[in-house]
Wavefront OBJ file of the C-alpha trace (Angstrom):
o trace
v -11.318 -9.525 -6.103
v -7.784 -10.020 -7.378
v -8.205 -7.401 -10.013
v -8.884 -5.113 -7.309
v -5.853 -6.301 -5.216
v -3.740 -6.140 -8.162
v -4.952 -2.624 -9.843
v -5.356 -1.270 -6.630
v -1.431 -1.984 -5.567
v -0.806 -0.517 -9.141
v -2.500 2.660 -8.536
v -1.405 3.425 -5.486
v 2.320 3.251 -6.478
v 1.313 5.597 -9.205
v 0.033 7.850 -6.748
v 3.306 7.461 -4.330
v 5.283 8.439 -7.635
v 3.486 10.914 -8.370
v 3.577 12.887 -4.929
v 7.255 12.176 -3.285
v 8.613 14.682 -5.167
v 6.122 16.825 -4.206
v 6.393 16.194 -0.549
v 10.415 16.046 -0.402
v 10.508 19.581 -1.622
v 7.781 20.495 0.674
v 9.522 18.736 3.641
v 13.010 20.124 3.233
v 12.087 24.038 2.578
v 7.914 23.798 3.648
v 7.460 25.417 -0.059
v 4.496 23.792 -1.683
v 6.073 23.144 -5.257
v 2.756 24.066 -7.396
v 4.938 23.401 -10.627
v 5.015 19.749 -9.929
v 2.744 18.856 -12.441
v 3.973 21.069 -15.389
v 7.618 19.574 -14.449
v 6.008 16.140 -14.964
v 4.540 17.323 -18.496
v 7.737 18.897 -19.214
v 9.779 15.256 -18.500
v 7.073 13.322 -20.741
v 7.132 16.168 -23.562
v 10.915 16.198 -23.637
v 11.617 12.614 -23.926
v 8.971 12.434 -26.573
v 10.958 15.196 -28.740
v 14.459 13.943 -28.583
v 12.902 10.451 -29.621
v 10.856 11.454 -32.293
v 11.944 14.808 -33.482
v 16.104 14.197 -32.707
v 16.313 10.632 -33.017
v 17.466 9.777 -30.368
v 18.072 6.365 -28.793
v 14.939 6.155 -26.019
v 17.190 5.455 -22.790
v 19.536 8.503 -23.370
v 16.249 10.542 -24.043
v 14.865 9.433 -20.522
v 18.250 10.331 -19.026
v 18.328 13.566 -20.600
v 14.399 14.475 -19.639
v 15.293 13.520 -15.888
v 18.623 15.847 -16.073
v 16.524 18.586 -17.597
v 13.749 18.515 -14.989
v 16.101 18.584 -12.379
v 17.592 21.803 -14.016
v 14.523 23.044 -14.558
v 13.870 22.855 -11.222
v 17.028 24.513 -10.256
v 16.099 27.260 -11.478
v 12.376 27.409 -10.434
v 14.074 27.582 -7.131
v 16.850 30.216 -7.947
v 14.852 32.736 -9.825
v 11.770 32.404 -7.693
v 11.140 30.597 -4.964
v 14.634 31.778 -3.252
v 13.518 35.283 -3.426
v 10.361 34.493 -2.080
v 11.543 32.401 1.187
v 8.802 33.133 4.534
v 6.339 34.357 2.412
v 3.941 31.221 2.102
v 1.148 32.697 0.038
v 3.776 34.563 -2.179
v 5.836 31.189 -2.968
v 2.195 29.168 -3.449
v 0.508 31.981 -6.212
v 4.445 32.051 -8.000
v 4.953 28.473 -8.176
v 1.565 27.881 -9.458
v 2.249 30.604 -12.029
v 5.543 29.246 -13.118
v 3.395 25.921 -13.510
v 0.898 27.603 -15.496
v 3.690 29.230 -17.801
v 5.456 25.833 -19.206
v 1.976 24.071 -19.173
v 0.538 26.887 -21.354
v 3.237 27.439 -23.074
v 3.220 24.121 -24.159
v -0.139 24.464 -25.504
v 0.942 26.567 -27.755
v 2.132 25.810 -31.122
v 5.268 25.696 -32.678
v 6.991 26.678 -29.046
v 10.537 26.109 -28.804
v 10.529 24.122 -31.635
v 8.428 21.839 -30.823
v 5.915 20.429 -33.324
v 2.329 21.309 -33.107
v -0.529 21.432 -30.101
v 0.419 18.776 -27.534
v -2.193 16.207 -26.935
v -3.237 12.916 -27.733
v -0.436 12.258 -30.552
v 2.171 12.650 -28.115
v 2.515 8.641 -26.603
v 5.670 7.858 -25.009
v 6.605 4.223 -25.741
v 6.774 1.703 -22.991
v 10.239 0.409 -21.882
v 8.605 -3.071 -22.347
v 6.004 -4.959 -24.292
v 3.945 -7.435 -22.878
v 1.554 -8.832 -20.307
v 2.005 -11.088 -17.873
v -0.507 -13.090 -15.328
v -0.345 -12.131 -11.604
v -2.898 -13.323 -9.483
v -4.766 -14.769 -12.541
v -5.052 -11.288 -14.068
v -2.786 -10.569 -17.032
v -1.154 -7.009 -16.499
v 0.889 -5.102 -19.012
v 4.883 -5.102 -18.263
v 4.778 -1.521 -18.048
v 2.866 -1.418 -15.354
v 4.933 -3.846 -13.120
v 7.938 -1.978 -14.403
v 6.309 1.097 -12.269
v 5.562 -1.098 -9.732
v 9.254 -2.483 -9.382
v 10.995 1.249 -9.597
v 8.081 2.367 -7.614
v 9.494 -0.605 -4.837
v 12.961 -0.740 -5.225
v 13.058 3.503 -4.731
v 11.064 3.664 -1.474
v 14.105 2.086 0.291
v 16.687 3.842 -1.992
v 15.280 7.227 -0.802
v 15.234 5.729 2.842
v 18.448 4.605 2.462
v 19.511 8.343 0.589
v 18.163 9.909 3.671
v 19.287 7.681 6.791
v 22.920 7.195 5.841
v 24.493 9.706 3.547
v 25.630 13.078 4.266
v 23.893 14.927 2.219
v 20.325 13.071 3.420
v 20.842 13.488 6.976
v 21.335 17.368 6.571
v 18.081 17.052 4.985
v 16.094 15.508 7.255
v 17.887 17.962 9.843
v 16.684 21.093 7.715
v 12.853 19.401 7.959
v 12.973 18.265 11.766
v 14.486 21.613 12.699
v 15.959 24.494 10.727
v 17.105 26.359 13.687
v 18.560 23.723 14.966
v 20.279 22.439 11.973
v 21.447 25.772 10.363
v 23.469 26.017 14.086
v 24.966 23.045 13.491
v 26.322 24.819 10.473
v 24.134 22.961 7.747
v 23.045 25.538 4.802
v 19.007 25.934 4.933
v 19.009 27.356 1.352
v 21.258 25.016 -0.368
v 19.250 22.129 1.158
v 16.242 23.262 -0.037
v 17.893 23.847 -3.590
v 19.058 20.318 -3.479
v 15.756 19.260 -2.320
v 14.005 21.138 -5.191
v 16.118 19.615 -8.182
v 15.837 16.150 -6.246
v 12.091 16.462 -6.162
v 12.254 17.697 -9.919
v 13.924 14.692 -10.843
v 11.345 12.479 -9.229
v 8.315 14.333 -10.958
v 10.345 13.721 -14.507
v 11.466 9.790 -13.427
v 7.528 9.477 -12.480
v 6.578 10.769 -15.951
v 8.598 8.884 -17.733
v 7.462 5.792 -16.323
v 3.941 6.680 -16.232
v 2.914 8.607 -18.961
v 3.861 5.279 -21.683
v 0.271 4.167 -19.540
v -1.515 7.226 -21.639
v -1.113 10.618 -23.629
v 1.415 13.442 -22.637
v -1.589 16.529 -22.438
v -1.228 19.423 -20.394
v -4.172 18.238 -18.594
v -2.169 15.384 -16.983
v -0.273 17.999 -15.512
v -2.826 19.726 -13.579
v -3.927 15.866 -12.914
v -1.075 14.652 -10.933
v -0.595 18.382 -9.179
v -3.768 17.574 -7.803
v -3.375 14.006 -6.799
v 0.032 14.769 -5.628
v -1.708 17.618 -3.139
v -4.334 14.879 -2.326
v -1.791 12.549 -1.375
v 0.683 14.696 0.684
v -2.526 16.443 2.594
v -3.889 12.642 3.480
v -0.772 11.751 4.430
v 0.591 14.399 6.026
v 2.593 17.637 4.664
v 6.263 16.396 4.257
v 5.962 13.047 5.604
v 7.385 10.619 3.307
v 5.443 7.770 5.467
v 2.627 9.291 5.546
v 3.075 9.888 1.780
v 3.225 6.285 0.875
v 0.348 5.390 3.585
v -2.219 7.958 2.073
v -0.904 6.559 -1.420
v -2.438 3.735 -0.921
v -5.589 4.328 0.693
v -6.276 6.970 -2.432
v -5.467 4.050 -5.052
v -7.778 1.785 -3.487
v -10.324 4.146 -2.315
v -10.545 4.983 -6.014
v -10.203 1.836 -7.087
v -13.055 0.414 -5.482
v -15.513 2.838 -5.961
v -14.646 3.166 -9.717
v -15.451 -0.639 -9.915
v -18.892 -0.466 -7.839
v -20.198 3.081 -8.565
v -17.896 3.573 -12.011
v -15.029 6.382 -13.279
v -17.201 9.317 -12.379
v -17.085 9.177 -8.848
v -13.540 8.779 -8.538
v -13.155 12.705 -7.933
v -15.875 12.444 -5.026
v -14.009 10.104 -3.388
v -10.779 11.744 -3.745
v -12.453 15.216 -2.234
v -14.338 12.725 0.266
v -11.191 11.298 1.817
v -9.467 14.205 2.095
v -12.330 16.173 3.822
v -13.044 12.990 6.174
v -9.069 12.517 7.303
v -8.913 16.594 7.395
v -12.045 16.684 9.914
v -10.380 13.607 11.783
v -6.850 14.550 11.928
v -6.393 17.988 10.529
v -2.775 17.698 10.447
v -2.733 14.376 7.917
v -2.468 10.530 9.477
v 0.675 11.086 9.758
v 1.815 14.339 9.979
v 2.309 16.271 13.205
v 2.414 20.131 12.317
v -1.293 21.215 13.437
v -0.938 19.164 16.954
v 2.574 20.535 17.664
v 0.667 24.386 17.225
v -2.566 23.602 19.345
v 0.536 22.057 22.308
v 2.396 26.514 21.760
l 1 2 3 4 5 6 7 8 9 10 11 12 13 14 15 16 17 18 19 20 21 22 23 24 25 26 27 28 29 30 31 32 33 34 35 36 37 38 39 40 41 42 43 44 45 46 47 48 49 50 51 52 53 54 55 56 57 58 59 60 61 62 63 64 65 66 67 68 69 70 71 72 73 74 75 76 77 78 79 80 81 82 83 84 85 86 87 88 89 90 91 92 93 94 95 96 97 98 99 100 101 102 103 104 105 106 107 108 109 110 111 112 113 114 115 116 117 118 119 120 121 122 123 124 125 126 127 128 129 130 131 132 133 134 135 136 137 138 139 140 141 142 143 144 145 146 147 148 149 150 151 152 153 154 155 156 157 158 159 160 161 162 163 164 165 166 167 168 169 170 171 172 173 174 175 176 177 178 179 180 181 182 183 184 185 186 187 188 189 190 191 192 193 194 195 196 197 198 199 200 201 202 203 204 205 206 207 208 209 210 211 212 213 214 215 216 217 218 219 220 221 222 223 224 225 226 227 228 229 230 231 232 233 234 235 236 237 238 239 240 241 242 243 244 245 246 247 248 249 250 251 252 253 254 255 256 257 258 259 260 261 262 263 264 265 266 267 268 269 270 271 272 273 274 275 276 277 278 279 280 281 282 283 284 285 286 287 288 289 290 291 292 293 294 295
């Protein structure tokens, strides 16, 4: 019972890291970032170079992987996605590609320097060693380090959003961007801000994660799909809803890998999503679909 409780809470803050990137970008500029998961690989890879291939010392590698995914996600948005803007199928097939591109690419060997086929050889070290008893289970440091960033940034972001300038003319653009771009804020920049932000959460969630595992490309397409999950449970660009649906996936999964084991952890993701979809089409939170059957 209390490794449930325990691995459960764990999970689902994995998932919520995973996915707020995802649905910020989606929120702000209602583009579905498909390259969220090859950012994420991207982070991991890069950190893992500068450490082992540059030398460098492991914290400014982490700051330099988050500065590079936001960058990278600058220009994601500036090349492609700008050009693209109110053409939904058009921004979903070239994000995905873009995705595809740096994943594959990575595959590859020798690519930009980089040594060899990336897989299982590529570990990113924790930040810190240990275990430690909670609830009479003993659970690696890492993992409560993801659980404390994974705490302390849900009000950060709230904070971000509710009380800075910059925030609140985000959360204008997603309420209303009629509305907003009248009251003279900038719909594009906003969702160019919102697209490096959401970048940098993808690489700060692979950084923290990834030390849990291997950096593969297969991760990538992993944590797209969980972040998707999550954000269609939830509902599409609610950051609530996010965090709500975060959990139910972790322990949904949870659970039944513990009673039914590790296979059926994909039925129960597909599962939940099809129940809450045939429930509440619009997410448990989200309030798009209702606001369309009221026009």
């Amino acid at each position: 019972m209390e490794s449930g409780l325990v691995y459960g809470t764990i999970n689902s803050i994995i998932f919520a890291l995973n996915a707020i990137g995802f649905s910020l970008v989606y929120g702000v500029s209602r583009v579905p970032n498909f390259a969220h998961g090859s950012i994420y690989v991207l982070a991991g890879f890069v950190a893992w170079s500068l450490v082992n291939d540059l030398g460098l010392p492991y914290p400014l590698a982490v700051a330099i992987a988050l500065a590079f995914s936001a960058v990278i996600g600058w220009g994601i948005h500036r090349l492609v996605l700008r050009r693209l803007r109110g053409l939904p199928t058009s921004e979903i097939i070239a994000s995905f590609a873009v995705g595809l591109i740096i994943l594959e690419g990575l595959r590859l060997q020798g690519i930009g320097g980089f040594k060899g086929f990336i897989g299982p050889n590529y570990v990113l070290k924790p930040f810190v060693d240990g275990k430690i008893e909670v609830l009479g289970v003993f659970v690696d440091s890492q993992r409560l380090l993801v659980v404390g960033v994974g705490l302390v940034l849900a009000p950060v972001l709230w904070a971000f959003t509710h009380h800075t300038r910059l925030g609140l003319s985000l959360r204008a653009v997603a309420q209303d961007e009629q509305a907003a771009m009248m009251l003279g804020v900038h719909s594009d920049r906003s969702a160019l801000i919102a697209m490096v932000l959401g970048s940098a959460l993808a690489g700060l969630a692979a950084v923290l994660v990834l030390p849990l595992g291997n950096v593969t490309c297969e991760v990538g397409y992993q944590v797209l799909i969980y972040a998707l999950a999550v954000c269609i449970v939830g509902g599409l660009g609610n950051w609530a809803g996010t965090v709500l649906a975060s959990f139910l996936l972790g322990f949904a999964m949870k659970v039944s890998t513990h009673w039914f084991g590790a296979v059926w952890e994909s039925v129960v993701l597909v599962g939940t999503i099809i129940l809450v979809l045939l429930v509440k089409p619009s997410g448990l939170l989200g309030k798009q679909k209702e606001l369309e059957e009221r026009v």
